[in-house]
C-alpha positions in Angstrom: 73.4 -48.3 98.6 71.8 -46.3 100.7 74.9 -44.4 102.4 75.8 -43.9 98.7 72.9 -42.6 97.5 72.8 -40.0 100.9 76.0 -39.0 100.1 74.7 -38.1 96.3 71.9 -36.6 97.5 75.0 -34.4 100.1 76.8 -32.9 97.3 73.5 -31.6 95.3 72.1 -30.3 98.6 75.9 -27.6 99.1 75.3 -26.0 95.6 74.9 -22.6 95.4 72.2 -22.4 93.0 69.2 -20.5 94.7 66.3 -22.7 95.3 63.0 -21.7 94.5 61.8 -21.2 98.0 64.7 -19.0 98.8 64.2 -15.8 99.4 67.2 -14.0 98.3 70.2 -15.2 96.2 73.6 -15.5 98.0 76.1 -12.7 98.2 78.3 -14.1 95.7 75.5 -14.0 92.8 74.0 -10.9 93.5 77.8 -9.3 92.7 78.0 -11.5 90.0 74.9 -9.9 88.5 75.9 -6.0 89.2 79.2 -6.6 87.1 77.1 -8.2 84.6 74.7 -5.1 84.3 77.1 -2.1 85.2 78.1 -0.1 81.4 82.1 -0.5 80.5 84.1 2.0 82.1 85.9 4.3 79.7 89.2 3.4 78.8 92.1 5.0 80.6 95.1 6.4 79.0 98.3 8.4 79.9 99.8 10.5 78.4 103.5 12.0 78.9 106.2 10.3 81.4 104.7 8.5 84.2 103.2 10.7 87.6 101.4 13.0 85.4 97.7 12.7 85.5 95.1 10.1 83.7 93.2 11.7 81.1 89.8 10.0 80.7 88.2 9.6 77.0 84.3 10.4 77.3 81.5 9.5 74.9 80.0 12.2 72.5 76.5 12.3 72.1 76.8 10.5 68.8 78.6 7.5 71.5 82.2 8.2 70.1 84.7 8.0 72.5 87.1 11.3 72.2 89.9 13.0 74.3 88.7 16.2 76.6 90.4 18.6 74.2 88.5 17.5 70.8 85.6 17.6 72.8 86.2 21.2 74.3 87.4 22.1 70.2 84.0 21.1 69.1 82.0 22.5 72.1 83.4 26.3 71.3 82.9 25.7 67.6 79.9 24.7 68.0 78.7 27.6 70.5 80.3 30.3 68.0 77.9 28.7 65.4 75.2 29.4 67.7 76.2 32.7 68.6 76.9 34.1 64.8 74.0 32.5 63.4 73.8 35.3 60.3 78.0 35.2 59.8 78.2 33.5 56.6 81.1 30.5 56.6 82.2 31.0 53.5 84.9 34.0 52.2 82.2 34.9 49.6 79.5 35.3 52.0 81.9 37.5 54.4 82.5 39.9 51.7 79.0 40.2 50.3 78.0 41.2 54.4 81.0 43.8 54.6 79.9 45.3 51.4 76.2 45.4 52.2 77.5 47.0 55.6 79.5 49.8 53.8 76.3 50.2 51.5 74.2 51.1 54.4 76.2 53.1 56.0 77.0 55.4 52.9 72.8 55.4 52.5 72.3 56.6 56.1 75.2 59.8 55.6 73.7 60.2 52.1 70.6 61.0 53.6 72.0 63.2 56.4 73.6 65.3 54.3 70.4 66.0 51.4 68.7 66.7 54.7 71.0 69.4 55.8 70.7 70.8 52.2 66.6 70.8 52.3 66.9 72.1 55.6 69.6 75.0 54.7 67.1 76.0 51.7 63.7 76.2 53.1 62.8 79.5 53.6 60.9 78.5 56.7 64.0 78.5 58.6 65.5 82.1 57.4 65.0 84.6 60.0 63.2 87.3 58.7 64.0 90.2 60.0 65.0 92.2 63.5 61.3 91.6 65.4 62.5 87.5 65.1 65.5 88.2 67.4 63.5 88.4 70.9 65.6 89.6 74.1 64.3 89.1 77.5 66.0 91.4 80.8 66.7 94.3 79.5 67.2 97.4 81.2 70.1 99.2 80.5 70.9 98.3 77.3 68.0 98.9 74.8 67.3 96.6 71.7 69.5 98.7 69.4 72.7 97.8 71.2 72.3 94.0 70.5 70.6 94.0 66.7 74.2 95.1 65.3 75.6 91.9 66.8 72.9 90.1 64.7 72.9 91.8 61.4 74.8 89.2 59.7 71.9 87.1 60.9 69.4 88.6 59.2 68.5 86.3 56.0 70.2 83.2 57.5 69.5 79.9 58.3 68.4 79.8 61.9 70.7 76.3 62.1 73.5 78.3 60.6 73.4 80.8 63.4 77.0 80.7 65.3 75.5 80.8 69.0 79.0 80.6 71.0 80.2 83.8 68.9 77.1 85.2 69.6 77.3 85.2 73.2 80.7 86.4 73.4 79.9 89.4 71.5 77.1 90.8 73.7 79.4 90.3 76.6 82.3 92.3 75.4 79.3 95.1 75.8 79.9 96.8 79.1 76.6 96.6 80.7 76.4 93.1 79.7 77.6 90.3 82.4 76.4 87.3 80.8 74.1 86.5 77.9 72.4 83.2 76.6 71.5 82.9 72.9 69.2 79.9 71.8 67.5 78.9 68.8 63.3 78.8 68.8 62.5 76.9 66.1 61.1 77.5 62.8 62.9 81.2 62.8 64.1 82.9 65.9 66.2 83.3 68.3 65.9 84.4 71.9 68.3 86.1 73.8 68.4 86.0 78.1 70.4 89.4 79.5 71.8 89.4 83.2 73.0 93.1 83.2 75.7 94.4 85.6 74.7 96.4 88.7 76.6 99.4 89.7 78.3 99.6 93.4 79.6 103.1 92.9 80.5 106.0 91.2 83.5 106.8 89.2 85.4 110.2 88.8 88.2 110.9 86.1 88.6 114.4 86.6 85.0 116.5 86.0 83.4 112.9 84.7 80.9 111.1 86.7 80.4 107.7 85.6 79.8 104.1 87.6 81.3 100.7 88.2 80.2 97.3 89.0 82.0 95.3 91.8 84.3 93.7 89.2 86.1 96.9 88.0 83.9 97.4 84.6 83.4 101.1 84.2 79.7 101.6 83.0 78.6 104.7 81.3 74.9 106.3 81.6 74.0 110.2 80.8 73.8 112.4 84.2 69.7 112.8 83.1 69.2 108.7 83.7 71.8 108.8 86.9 69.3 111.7 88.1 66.3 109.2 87.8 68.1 106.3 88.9 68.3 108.0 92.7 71.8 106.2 92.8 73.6 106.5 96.5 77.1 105.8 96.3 80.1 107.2 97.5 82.5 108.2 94.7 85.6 106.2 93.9 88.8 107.6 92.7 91.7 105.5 91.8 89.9 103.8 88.8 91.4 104.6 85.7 90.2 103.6 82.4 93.7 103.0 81.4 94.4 100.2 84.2 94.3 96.1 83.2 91.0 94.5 84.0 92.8 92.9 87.5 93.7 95.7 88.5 90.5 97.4 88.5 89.0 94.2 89.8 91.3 94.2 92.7 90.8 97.5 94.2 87.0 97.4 93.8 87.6 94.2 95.9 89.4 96.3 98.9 86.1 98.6 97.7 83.4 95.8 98.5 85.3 94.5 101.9 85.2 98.2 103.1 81.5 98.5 102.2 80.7 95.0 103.5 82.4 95.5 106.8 80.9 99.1 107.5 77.7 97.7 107.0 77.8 95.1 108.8 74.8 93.6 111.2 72.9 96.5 109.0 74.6 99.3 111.0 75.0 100.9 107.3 78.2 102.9 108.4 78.9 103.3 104.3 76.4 106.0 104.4 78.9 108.5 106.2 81.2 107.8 103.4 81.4 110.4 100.9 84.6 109.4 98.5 87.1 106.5 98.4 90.4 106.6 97.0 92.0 103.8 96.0 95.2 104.5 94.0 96.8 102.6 96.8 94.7 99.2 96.9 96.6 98.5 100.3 95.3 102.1 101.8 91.9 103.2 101.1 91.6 107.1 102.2 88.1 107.4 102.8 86.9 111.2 102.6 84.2 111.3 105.7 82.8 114.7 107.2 82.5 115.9 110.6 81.1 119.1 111.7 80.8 120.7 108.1 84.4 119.8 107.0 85.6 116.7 105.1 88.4 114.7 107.2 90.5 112.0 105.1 90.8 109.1 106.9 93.5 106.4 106.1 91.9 103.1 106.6 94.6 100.4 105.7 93.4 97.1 103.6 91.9 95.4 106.7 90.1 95.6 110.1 87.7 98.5 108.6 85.2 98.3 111.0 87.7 98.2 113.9 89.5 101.6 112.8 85.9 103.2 112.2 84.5 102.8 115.2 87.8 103.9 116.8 87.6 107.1 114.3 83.8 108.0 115.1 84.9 107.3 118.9 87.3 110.1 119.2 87.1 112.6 116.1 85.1 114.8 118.3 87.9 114.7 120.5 90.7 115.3 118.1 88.8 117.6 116.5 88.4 120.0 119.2 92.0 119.5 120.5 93.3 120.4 116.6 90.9 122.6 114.8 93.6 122.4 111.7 93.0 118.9 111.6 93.1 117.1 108.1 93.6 114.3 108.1 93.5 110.8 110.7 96.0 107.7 109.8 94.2 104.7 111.4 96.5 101.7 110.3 99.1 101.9 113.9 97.9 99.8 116.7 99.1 101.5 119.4 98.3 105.4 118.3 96.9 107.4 115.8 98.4 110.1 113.8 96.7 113.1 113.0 98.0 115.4 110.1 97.2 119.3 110.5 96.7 121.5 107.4 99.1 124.1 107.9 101.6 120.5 107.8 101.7 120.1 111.3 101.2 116.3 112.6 100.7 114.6 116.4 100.6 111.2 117.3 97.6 110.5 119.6 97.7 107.5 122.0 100.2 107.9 124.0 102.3 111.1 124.9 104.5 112.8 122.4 107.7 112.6 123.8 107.7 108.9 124.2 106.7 108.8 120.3 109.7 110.3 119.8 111.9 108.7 121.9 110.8 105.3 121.3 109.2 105.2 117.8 109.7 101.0 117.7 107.1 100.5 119.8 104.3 102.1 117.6 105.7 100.2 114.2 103.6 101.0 111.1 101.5 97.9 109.8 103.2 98.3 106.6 106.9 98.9 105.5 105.6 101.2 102.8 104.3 103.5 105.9 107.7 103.3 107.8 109.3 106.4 106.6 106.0 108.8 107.0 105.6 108.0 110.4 108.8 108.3 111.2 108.3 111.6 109.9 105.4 112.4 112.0 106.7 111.3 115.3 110.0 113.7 114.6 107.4 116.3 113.8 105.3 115.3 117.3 108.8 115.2 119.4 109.4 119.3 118.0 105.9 120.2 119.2 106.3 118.2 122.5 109.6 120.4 123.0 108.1 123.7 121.9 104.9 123.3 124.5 108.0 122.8 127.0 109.7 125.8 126.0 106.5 127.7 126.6 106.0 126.7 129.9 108.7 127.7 130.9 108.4 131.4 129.7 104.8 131.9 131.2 104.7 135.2 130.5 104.8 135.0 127.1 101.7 133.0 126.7 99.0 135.7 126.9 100.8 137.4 123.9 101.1 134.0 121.7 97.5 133.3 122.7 96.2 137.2 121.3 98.6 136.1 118.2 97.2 132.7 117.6 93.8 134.3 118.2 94.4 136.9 115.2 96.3 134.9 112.4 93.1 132.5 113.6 90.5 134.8 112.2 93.0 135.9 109.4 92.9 132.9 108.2 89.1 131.6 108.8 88.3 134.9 106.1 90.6 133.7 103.8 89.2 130.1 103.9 87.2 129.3 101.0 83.5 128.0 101.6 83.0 124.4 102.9 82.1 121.2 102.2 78.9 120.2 102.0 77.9 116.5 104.0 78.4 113.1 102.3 74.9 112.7 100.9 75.1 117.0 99.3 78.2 115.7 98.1 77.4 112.9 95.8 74.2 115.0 95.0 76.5 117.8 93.8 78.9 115.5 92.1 76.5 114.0 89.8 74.5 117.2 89.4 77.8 119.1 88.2 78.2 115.8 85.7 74.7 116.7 84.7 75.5 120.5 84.0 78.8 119.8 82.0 
């Protein structure tokens, strides 16, 4: 009885059940428990043929189980809700917004345009009179060449005033460069002048006159040229008839003259007493030297080069040909000097090999070819000539008591001078002043 009662008491002891002094439960009952207490995972379903992946159906906050996409349907409805709170959902509601939108927007023009009317009616915006149009930089022009401009503004609405037409208007006058017209507010308007400034003066036969470095021929009466104390040389070669680009471009042979002369403030220009510029690619400047006037061909380039090399040696030339006329500066190798019985000479290097070999001292300019051609054939004659003299020596005292004779012939018959640069612009504008 007693092996049979230990072998009861055996089997009870092996059970698993935890005993109340045990610490922990065995391994198998604690995992027992956690798939007791762990939630039921969601269901899985597939969907298509088999490989494609496992969609998962999720809980919704009310604890419905629904497929991703019913869930993502009802996540953007519910967001646009959200986001369009006022949008009504009904077609009746949608139309009574749009119509209240079109209301309000007809209310808000509606009131724009009474506005403008009040506005357009209220004599507190009508200018006046002339003394509300103010004008600011005025020195050459004078009030009574802009109030015709505004004369249809006189009585008007100061809103009503065209300002862009304006503007254009006082700058088709020719002392007028640029203009600004503005409103000031109840009834005025103000008006900003940047006149033109003159760069020289202008002859067209016995008229004086002056123009800006854009080509604009400006008139003023020879009394306020006299007060003005202008100094410029005169320009010739600036005809009222010409297009405005081509005025424009020989003024701008004009300013690079004047800009290079005066350069380092050497003020060369002051020398100058008239440019021609018919020819925009050969300014003839009129310069004097020892009481007479030489014309001096200057090219379109390298001014300051060719006056230097002019003021260097006309003393020279000068008292090698007393005829001498005029001095064409645009060669690089040689000058040629033109005498005013007609006679030329090339200076520079000797005559005959001017003659002989006139491709080494090629003109700048293709136009040039043919006169100085001319003028080395001429310089060859005299080169043979001077030859022919020396070898008749005893013919040279008589030529020289001939030259000498016909020389003071024609100094009595010469009529008076010149005056300098400065007399001559003096006189110009003087004689301007008597006609």
């Amino acid at each position: 009885m007693s092996r049979l009662c230990s072998s009861v008491t055996n089997q009870s002891i092996t059970t698993n059940r935890p005993l109340l002094w045990d610490d922990d439960p065995p391994v198998e009952m604690r995992t027992r428990r956690l798939r007791e207490d762990a939630p039921a995972e969601p269901r899985l379903r597939r969907r298509g043929s088999p490989g494609m992946p496992v969609h998962l159906d999720e809980e919704d906050d009310d604890g419905v189980l629904r497929p991703p996409a019913e869930r993502f349907r009802a996540s953007s409805a519910a967001r646009a809700s959200r986001s369009i709170w006022w949008w009504p959902r009904s077609s009746a509601g949608r139309v009574f917004v749009g119509l209240g939108t079109l209301a309000v927007l007809g209310g808000f023009a509606l009131a724009g345009l009474s506005l403008a009317h009040i506005i357009e009616r209220d004599a507190r915006f009508r200018i006046a009179g002339s003394s509300d149009i103010q004008a600011t930089g005025l020195a050459e022009v004078s009030r009574d060449d802009l109030l015709p401009v505004f004369g249809a503004d006189i009585g008007r609405n100061v809103f009503f005033v065209p300002l862009r037409q304006r503007r254009h208007q006082l700058e088709e006058i020719p002392w007028i460069e640029h203009a600004t017209v503005m409103r000031v507010l109840p009834d005025q308007i103000r008006v900003a002048i940047v006149e033109r400034k003159p760069v020289a003066f202008t002859r067209n036969g016995q008229q004086i006159g002056l123009v800006d470095a854009n080509g604009v021929l400006l008139s003023m009466s020879p009394k306020t040229m006299a007060r003005r104390h202008y100094s410029f040389p005169v320009v010739t070669g600036i005809d009222p008839g010409d297009s405005a680009p081509s005025r424009k471009a020989r003024m701008a042979v004009y300013g690079r003259l004047m800009a290079d002369l005066d350069a380092g403030g050497q003020r060369n220009s002051q020398e100058i007493s008239e440019i021609d510029l018919t020819d925009p690619e050969d300014a003839r400047v009129l310069m004097p030297a020892g009481g007479k006037d030489i014309l001096a061909h200057f090219g379109e380039d390298h001014f300051l080069e060719r006056f230097e090399r002019y003021r260097a040696h006309i003393a020279e030339w000068r008292q090698q040909y007393p005829q001498l006329k005029s001095v064409d500066l645009r060669y690089d190798n040689q000058v040629v000097l033109e005498m005013a019985s007609g006679g030329t000479a090339a200076t520079g290097s000797s005559a005959l090999a001017a003659a002989s070999a006139p491709s080494l001292h090629a003109p700048e300019n293709k136009a040039a070819a043919p006169a100085a051609k001319k003028h080395l054939a001429s310089a060859g004659k005299t080169a043979t000539k001077k030859k022919s003299a020396q070898k008749r020596p005893h013919l040279r005292g008589k030529k020289r008591k001939l030259s000498g004779k016909l020389a003071e012939a024609r100094r009595a018959a010469r009529p008076p001078r010149r005056p300098a640069a400065a007399a001559t612009r003096s006189h110009a504008v003087s004689g301007a002043m008597q006609g």
